[in-house]
C-alpha distance (Angstrom), angle and dihedral (degrees) to the residues before:
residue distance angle dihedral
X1 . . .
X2 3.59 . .
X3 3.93 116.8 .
X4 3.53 88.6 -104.5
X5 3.90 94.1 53.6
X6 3.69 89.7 40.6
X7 3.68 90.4 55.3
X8 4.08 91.1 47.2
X9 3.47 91.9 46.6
X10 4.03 97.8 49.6
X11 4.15 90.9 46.1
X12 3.57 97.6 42.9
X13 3.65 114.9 141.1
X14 3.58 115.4 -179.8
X15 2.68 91.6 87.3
X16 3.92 111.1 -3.6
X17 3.86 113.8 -136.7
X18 3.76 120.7 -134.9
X19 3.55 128.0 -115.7
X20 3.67 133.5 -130.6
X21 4.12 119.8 -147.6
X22 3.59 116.0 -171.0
X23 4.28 116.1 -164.2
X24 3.78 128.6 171.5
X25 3.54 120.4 -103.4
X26 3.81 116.4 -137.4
X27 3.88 87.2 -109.4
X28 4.09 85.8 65.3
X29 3.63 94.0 -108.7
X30 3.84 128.6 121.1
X31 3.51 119.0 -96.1
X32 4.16 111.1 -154.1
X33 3.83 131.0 -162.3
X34 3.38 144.5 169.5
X35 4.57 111.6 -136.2
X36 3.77 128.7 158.4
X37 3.71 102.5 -119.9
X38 4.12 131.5 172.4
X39 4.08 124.9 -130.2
X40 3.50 111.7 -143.4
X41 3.61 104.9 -174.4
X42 3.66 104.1 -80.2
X43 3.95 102.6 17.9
X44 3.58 146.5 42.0
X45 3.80 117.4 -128.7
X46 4.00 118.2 -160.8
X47 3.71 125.1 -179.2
X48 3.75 120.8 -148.4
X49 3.91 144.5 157.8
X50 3.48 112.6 -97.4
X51 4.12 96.5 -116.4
X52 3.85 90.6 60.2
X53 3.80 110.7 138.0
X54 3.83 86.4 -138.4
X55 3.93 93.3 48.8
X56 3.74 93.6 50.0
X57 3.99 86.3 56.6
X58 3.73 87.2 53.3
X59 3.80 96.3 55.6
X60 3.84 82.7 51.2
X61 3.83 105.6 38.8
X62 3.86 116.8 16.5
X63 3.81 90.0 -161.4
X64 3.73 112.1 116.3
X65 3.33 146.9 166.2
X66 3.82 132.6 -159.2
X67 3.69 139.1 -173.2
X68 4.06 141.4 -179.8
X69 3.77 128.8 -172.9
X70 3.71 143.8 168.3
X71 3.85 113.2 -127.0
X72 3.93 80.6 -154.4
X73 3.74 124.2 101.5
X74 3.18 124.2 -68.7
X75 3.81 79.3 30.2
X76 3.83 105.2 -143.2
X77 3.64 112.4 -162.9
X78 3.96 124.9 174.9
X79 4.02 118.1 -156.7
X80 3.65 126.6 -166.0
X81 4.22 139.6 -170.4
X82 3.56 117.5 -164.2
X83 3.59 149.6 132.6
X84 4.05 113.2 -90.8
X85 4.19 124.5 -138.3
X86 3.55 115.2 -154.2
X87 4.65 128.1 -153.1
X88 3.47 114.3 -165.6
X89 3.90 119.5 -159.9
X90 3.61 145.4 42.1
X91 4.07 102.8 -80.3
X92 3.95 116.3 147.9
X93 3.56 89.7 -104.2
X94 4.12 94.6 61.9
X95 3.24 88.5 48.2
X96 3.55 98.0 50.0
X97 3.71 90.6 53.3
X98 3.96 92.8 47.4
X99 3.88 83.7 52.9
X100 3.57 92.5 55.6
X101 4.08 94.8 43.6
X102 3.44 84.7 48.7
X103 3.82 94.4 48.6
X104 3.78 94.7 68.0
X105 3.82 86.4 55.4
X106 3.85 117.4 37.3
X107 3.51 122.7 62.5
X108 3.76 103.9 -103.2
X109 3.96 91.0 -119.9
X110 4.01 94.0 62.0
X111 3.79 93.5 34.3
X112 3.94 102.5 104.0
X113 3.91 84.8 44.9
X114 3.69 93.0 54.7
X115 3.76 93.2 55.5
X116 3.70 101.1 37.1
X117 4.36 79.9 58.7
X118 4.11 97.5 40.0
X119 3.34 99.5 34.9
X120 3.93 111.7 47.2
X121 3.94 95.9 105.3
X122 4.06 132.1 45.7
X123 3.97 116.1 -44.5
X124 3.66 125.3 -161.9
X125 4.04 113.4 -152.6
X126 3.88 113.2 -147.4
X127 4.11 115.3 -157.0
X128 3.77 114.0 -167.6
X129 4.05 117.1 -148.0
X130 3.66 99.9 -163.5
X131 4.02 104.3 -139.4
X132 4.13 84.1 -175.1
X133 4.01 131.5 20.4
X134 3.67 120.8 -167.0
X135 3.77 120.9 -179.0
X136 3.87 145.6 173.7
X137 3.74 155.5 158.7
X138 3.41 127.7 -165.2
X139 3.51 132.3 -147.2
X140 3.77 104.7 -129.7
């Protein structure tokens, strides 16, 4: 893809694709999970709860790795290596980033519900700085 079909494809909306981080568990092996997650640019941003398996392997190991794909023909998929930054707390600007995460999932109408219920306690914002970007769409 070029950067401005990698940037299309990574924002898309309707609908908004999932994406997958992968972290390494203490035991060596790969730790895989599906988040929503918004691409600014430069950086991906993912919101979590602080007790997150994949979070706690974060705040050990900032190595990361993060993917998104269409399982739609021609089945574009983006993949990503990078080193991850993690802010702990409830400060206006987490928030505002877990509002605009959330944006790209929750119908505007319940939005202000959904964070008043999922983000009541302390949240821990991950930003990924891709160190490698691979991308591709094939024509089927």
């Amino acid at each position: 893809m070029n950067p401005d079909e990698l940037r299309a494809f990574l924002e898309r909306r309707d609908p908004a694709l999932l994406g997958t981080v992968a972290t390494l568990r203490e035991d060596g092996f790969p730790h895989v999970v599906p988040v929503w997650y918004r691409w600014d640019g430069e950086a991906v941003f993912i919101w979590s709860d602080e007790k997150r398996q994949w979070a706690r392997n974060l705040r050990r190991d900032p190595h990361v790795a993060f993917s998104v794909q269409d399982g739609k023909a021609p089945y574009p998929a983006v993949a990503m290596r990078g080193l991850a930054a993690l802010r702990h707390g409830r400060d206006e600007e987490i928030l505002a980033e877990i509002r605009r995460i959330c944006e790209r999932y929750v119908p505007a109408e319940k939005l202000d519900g959904f964070l008043e219920e999922w983000t009541a306690g302390p949240q821990i914002l991950v930003r990924i700085e891709p160190v490698v970007i691979r991308s591709w769409s094939a024509a089927v």
